[in-house]
PAMAR-628426 format. One line per 4 residues: number of its first residue (from 1); for each residue x, y, z of N, C-alpha, C. Coordinates in steps of 0.02 Angstrom, whole numbers, plus 50000, padded with zeros to 5 digits. Example, Ala and Ser with C-alpha at 12.3 -4.5 7.8 and 13.67 -1.06 7.14 Angstrom:
BEGIN
1 = 50660:49716:50390:50615:49775:50390:50660:49835:50390  50642:49888:50354:50684:49947:50357:50645:50002:50394
END
This chain:
BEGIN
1 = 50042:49941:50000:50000:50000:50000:50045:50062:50000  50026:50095:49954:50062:50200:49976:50049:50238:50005  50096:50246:50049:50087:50291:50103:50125:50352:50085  50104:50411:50119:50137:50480:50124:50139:50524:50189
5 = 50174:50565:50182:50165:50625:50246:50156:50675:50216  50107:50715:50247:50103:50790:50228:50109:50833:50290  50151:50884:50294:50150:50930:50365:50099:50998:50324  50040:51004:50376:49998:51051:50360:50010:51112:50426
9 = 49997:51158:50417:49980:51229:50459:49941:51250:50443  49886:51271:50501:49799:51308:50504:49816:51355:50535  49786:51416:50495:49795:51485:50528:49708:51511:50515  49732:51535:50570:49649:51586:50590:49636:51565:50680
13 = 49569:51564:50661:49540:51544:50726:49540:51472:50734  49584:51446:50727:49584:51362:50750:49617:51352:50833  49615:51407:50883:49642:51373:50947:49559:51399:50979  49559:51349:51028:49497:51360:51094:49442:51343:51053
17 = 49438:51302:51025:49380:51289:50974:49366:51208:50958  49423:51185:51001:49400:51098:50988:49455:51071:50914  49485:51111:50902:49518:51099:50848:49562:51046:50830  49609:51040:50850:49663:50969:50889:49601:50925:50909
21 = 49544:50914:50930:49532:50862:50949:49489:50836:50884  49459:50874:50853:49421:50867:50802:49468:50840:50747  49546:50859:50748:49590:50842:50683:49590:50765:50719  49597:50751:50783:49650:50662:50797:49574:50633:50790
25 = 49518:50649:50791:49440:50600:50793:49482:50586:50714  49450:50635:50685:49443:50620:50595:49508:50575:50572  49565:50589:50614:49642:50555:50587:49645:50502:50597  49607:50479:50659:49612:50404:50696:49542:50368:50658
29 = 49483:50430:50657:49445:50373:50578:49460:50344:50513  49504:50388:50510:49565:50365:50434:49616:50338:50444  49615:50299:50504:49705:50273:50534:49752:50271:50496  49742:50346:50512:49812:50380:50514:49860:50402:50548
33 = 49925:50412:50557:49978:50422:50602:50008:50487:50587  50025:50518:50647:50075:50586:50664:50044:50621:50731  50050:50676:50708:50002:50740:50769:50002:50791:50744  49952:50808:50812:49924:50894:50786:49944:50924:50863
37 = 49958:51005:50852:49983:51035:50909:49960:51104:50895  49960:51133:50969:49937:51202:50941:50030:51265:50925  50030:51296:50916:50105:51346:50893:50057:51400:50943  50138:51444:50946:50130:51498:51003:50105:51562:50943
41 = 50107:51560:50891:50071:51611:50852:50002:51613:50835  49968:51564:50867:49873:51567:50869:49874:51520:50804  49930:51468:50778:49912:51430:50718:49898:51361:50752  49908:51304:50712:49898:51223:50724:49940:51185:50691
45 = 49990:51154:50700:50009:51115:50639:50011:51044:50678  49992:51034:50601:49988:50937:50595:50051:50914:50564  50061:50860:50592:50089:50798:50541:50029:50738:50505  50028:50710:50461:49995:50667:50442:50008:50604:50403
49 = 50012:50554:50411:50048:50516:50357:49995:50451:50363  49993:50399:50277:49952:50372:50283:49944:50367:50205  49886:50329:50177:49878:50329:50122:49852:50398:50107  49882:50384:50039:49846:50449:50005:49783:50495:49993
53 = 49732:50451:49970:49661:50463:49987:49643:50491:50042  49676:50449:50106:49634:50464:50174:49663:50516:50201  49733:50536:50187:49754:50621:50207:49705:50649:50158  49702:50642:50102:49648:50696:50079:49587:50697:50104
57 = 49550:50650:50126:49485:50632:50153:49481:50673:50201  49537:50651:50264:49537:50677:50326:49555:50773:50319  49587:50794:50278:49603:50872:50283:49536:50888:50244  49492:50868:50208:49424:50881:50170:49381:50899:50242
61 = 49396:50840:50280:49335:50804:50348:49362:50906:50399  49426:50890:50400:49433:50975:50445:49427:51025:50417  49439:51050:50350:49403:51089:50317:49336:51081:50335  49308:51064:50313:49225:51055:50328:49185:51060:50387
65 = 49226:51037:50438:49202:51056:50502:49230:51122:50528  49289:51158:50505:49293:51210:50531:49286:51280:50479  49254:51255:50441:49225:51307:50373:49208:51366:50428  49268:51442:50413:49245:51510:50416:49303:51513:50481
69 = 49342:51457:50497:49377:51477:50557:49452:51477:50529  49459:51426:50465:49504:51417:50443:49516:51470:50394  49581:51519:50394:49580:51557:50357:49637:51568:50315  49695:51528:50319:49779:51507:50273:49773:51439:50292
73 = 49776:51405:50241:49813:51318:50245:49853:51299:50207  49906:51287:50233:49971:51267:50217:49996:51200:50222  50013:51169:50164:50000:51090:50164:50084:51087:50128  50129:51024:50138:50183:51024:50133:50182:50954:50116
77 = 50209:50926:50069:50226:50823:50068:50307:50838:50112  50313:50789:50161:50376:50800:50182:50388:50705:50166  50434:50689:50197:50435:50624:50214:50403:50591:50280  50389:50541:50266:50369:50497:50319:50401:50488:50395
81 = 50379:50501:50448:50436:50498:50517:50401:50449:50540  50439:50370:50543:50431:50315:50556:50401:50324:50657  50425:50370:50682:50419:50362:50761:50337:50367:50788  50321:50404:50731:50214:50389:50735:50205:50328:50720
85 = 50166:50293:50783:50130:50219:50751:50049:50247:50766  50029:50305:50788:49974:50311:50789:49966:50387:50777  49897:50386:50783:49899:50501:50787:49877:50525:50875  49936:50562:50888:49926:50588:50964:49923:50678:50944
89 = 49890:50692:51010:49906:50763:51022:49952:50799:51042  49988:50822:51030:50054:50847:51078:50035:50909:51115  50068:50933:51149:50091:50990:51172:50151:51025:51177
END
């Protein structure tokens, strides 16, 4: 199967809003692996890795639920970081 990583950044109103928890529901419905964290500049960034489809699925699934909060998204293919076997939250 093909897998990828994409490192994304959400800018706008994505902190105090359920955001991080709403990205690891949808990530862990698409078992998928990395994390999401909040940044000290009021942004979010994810890691994501996984088949192809289901990173797209899953960044469709947070788009959609946070339609009007999300206001720059910044999506990156990096490589894969083998040390995710699941999707956690960090801090």
């Amino acid at each position: 199967m093909d897998r990828m990583a994409k490192y994304v950044v959400f800018k706008g109103r994505v902190q105090g809003v359920g955001f991080r928890y709403t990205a690891h529901r949808s990530a862990c419905r698409f078992e998928l692996t990395g994390f999401v964290r909040n940044l000290g500049d009021g942004s979010v960034e994810m890691l994501i890795q996984g088949n192809p489809d289901d990173l797209d699925e899953c960044l469709a699934d947070i788009r959609d639920s946070f339609e009007g909060y999300i206001k720059e998204l910044q999506v990156h293919e990096v490589p894969e970081d083998p040390r995710y076997k699941s999707f956690v939250i960090t801090y």
